[in-house]
N, C-alpha and C positions, 0 to 999 in steps of 0.2 A: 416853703417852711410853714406851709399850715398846717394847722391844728383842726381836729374835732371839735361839733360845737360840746363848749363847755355843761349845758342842762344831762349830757348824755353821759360825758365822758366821769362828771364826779358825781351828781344827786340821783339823777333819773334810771341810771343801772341798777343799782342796788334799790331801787322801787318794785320788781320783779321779786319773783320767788329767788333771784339770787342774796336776798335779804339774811334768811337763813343762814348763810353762810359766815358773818362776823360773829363766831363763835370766839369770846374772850378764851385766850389761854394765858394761863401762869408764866410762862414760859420767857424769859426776859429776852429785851430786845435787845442788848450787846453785840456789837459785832466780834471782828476779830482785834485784836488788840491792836494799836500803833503808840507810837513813842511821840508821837505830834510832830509839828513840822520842823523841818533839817535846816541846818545851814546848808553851805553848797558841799556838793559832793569831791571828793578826791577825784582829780585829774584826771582823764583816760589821754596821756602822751598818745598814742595811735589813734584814739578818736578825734581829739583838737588838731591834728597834723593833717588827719583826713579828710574831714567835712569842713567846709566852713559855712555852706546855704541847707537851713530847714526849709520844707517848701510841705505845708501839710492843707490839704483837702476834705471835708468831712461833704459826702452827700447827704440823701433824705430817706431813713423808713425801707431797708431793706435786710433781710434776715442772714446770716451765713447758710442755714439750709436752702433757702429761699434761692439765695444767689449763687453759692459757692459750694453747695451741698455734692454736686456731680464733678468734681475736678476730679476726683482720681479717676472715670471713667473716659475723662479727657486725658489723662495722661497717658492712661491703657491706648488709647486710640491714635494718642500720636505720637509713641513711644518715647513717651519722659520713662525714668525710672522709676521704680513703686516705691515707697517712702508711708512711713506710717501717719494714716491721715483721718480723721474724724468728723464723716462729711455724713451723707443723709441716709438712713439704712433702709432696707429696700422694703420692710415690711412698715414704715412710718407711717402710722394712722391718729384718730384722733378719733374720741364722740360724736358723733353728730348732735345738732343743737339740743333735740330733744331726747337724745338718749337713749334711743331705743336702736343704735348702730353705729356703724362708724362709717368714715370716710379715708380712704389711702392719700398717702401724699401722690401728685405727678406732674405729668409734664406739661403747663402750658403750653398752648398756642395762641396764648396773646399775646402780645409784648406790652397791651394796654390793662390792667383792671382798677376797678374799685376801688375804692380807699376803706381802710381799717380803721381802728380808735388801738393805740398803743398806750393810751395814758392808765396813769397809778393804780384806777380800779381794777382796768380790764386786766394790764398787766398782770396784776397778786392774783385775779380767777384763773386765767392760763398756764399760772403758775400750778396752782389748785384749786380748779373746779368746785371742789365741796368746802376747802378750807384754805384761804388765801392767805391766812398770817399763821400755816401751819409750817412748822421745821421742815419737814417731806414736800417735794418738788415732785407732784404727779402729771405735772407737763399736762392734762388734758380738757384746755378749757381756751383754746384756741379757736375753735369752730363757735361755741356758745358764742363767746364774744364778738365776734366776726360778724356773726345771725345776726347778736341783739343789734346791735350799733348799724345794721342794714336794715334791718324794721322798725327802730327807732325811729329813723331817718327817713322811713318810707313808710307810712301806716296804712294799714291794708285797705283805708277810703281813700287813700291817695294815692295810688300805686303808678309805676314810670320813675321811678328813681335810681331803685335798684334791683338790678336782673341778676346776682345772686342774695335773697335772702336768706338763704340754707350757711352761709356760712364758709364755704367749699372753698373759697380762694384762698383762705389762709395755708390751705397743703396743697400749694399749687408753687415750681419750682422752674429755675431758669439751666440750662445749658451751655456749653461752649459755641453752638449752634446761634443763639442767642447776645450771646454776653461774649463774642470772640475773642474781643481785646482785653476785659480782662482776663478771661481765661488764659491767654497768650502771657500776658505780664505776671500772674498771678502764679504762671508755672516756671518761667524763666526766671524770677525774681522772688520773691519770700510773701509768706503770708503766716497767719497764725491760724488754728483749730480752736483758741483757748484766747480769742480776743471779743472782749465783752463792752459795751455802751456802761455808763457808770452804774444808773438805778434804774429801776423798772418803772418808768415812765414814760411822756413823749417827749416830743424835739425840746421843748425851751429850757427844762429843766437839767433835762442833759446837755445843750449845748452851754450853759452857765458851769457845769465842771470842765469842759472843753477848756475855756478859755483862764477861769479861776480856781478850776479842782474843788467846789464844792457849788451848793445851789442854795446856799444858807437857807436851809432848812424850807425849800421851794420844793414841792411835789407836784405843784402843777404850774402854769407858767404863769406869770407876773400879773399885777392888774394892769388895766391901761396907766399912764403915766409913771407906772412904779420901777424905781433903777434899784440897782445893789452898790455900794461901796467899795466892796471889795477886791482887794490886790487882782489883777490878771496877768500873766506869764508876761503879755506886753507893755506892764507899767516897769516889771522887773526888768527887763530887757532895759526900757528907756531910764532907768534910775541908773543904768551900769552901764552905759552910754554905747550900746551894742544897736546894730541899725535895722530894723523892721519896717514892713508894710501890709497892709489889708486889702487886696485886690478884690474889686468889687465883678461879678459877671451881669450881675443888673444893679442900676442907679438904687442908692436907700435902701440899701439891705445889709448894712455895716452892724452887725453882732455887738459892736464891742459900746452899742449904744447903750445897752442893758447896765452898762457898769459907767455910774456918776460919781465925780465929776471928769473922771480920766478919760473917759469915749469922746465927748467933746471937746477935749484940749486939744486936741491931737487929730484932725480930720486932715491935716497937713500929711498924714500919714497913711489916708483914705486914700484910693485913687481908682479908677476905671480896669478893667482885667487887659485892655491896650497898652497900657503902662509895663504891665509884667512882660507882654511880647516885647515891648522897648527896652526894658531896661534886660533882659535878655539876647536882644543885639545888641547894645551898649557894653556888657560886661558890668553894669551896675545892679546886680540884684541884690539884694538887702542879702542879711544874714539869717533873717526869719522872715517869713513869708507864710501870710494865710491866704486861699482864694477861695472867697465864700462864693456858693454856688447856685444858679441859676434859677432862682427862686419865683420869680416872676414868669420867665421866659420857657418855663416847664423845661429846665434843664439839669432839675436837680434828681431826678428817677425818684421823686413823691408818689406815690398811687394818687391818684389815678392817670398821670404821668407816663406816655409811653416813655419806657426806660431805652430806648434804644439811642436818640437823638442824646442824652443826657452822657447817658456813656460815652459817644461822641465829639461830647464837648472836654469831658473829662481829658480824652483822647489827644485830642488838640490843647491842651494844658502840659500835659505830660510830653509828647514827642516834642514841645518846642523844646524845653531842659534839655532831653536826651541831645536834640543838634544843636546845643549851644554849648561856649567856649565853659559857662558853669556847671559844665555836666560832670566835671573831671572832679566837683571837690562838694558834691550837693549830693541832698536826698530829698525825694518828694516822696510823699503817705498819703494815701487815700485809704481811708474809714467811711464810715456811713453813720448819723447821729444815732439812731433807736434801731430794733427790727422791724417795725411796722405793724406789732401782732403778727408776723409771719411765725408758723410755726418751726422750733426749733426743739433736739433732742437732746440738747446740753442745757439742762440750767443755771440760770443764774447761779454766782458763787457768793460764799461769804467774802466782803471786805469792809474794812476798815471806816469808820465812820469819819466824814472828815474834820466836823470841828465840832460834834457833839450834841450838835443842833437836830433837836427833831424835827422832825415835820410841822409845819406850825399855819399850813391853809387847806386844811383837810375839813370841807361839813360834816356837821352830824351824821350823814348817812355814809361817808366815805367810810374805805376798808384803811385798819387800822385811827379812825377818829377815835375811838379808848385808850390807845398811845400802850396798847397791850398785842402780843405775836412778834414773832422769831422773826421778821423781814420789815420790822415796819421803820425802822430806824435810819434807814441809809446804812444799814450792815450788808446789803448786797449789789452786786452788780445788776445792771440789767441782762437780757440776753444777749446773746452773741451776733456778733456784726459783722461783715466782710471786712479785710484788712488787703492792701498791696502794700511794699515797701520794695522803695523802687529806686536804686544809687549804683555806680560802677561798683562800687564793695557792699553789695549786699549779698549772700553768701546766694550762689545761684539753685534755685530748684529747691527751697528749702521751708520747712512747716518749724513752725514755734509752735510747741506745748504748753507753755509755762503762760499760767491762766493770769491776765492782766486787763485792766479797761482800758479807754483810750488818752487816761490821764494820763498813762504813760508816755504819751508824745510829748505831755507838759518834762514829767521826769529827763525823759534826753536832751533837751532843750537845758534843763538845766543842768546837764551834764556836761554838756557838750560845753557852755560858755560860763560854769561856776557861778550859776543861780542857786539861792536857796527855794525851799520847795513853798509848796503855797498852804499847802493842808496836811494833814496825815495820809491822806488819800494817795496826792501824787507821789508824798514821801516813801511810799510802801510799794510801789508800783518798780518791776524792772526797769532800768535804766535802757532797753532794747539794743542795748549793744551786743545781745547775741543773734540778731541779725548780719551781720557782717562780719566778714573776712577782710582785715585789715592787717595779714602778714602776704596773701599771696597778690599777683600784681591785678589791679583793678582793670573794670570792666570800662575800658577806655571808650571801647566802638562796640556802644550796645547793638542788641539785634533788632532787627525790624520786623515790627508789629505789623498784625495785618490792619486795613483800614478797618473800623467798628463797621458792622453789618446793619444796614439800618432801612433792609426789606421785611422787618416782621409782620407779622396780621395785626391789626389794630383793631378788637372787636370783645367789646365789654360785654357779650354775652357769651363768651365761650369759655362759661365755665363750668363743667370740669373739663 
């Protein structure tokens, strides 16, 4: 769950001729409209008869082109059916930092690289290059940022840090080769094209809609001792006396510590990720279920995190579900918090603001500190993210279109057990009940994945 250091990620970028670029425009920051937050939603009779355990996942800092860009060449290969799919186009290129070329996106041979800066600034450049709080998403400012935030971090009297400064790993992509298991689940089971992180920023911010559906007006991530108040999907759960828990894969990395005074009432409701194996030979697994992921133990696929060991773990989270007695009436979701700055060819979308709150810890030199441009609001999602969605009735072999962040796990949840919504945000969000088939007979005795692959190269300088 780390962060970039913060001198780079909000003041020190925009010290660079990318200064130029916070050209004030007219142009109001509104998003798309919502009606504010719902009571709970009408019933789904076939969804409450079917599920009864959420069981959701979120990793670290991984793109859908990045990750998920080559499944249909996976499907071509291992004769799934072809299905219309919006994955990474073959002529994908980007600027190079100085502009005077480009770089193609391809195929790694590391399973290990670099780390990126995804936060607020970098973000709105990637966005646009020349104009980051322009209405127009000219996607080409991936590699700049990638550069900066490598030579930032490396100054050319101090060199040995980083052996891409050029930027190049951002159009650098994974395989079925690579990523076997999920590509196995991801094809047997559902995903989306059209699944996006909430704002265009890094991990803390987004992981605060995760849990609450908005980051009250948080663009960058909290100070030290600073918590939020507000409601999280598992205060609601515990006011409606429906039974949850927080599985830990390493000690003190409980999330829900952000939100006071409800995070620490409720450590009784913390527990170790040994727990979730128990309580899944037991037959006591909660009705909701988070298992925050391997933060410490470089198990979360973070850059510079070889991804292979992390998918592994994820692996081992998921097949125990599949062979246990809760597999018959459960779903478990794996998402990924941000992209990482990986580049992607779908931009962010317009949505809905969630409670109206601007930005409100942005410097002077940050993009949008004029509180002026089309994106600077929370009217948008961030980039798009890997998605699995993984239940006996989830419609098999199937792509969702229908463009949603990942608040929407908060929406089915509240679907599922007649929660009101938390924000506008989650309120506007599918309810993801067009992932499943819940008229024909469920997928009792799933298939067997193969084991995660985990002989990749491990070598931070093979890049491109």
């Amino acid at each position: 769950m780390s962060e970039s250091t913060g001198k780079y990620a909000r003041n020190t970028f925009l010290a660079s001729a990318l200064v130029t670029i916070l050209t004030a425009l007219t142009i109001g920051c509104g998003g798309v409209s919502g009606s504010g937050p719902s009571g709970p939603p009408a019933p789904d009779p076939q969804l409450n008869q079917s599920i009864n355990h959420v069981v959701f996942m979120v990793q670290e800092n991984r793109g859908f082109d990045h990750y998920f860009g080559k499944l249909a060449d996976y499907w071509q290969a291992n004769g799934y059916p072809a299905v219309q799919f919006d994955g990474l186009p073959a002529d994908a290129s980007n600027p190079t930092a100085d502009g005077t070329g480009t770089i193609q996106s391809f195929h790694l041979r590391t399973v290990c690289m670099q780390n990126m800066s995804p936060g607020w600034n970098e973000s709105h450049v990637s966005w646009n290059r020349q104009d980051p709080t322009s209405a127009t998403a000219t996607l080409d400012g991936f590699v700049q940022t990638a550069a900066h935030f490598a030579q930032a971090a490396q100054p050319s009297d101090k060199p040995g840090g980083f052996s891409d400064v050029n930027g190049f790993r951002t159009m650098g992509y994974y395989t079925g080769d690579e990523l076997n298991y999920y590509y196995f689940m991801a094809s047997n089971f559902a995903t989306s094209d059209r699944w996006f992180s909430p704002l265009m920023s890094r991990t803390q911010p987004n992981r605060l809609y995760l849990f609450a559906a908005t980051s009250a007006g948080h663009a960058n991530p909290l100070k030290l001792g600073e918590s939020l108040p507000n409601t999280t999907i598992f205060e609601l759960l515990e006011n409606a006396g429906i039974s949850w828990k927080i599985y830990l894969s390493d000690p003190n990395t409980a999330f829900i510590g952000e939100f006071q005074p409800f995070g620490s009432q409720h450590n009784d409701k913390i527990e170790p990720l040994d727990a979730y194996f128990e309580d899944l030979k037991n037959g006591t697994l909660p009705s909701v279920a988070f298992i925050e992921g391997g933060y410490k133990s470089g198990l979360d696929e973070h850059p510079d995190k070889n991804i292979q060991p992390g998918a592994a773990h994820v692996a081992s989270v998921i097949n125990a579900l599949m062979s246990s007695s809760s597999w018959k009436d459960s779903v478990f979701i794996l998402t990924f918090d941000e992209g990482g700055n990986f580049f992607d060819h779908v931009p962010p979308q317009p949505a809905v603001s969630p409670d109206d709150v601007p930005p409100g810890d942005l410097g002077a030199d940050d993009i949008c500190a004029n509180g002026q441009g089309s994106n600077c609001d929370f009217n948008h999602t961030g980039f798009r993210v890997p998605l699995i969605v993984v239940s006996p009735f989830t419609k098999k072999h199937f792509v969702s279109h229908t463009v949603a962040d990942y608040t929407a796990i908060l929406k089915f949840i509240e679907t599922r057990f007649g929660l009101s919504s938390l924000s506008k945000r989650d309120a506007a969000q599918m309810d993801m009940t067009e992932f499943f088939d819940f008229t024909n007979p469920p997928w009792m005795t799933p298939p067997s994945p193969p084991e995660q692959s985990q002989s990749g190269v491990c070598d931070y300088s093979a890049i491109p």
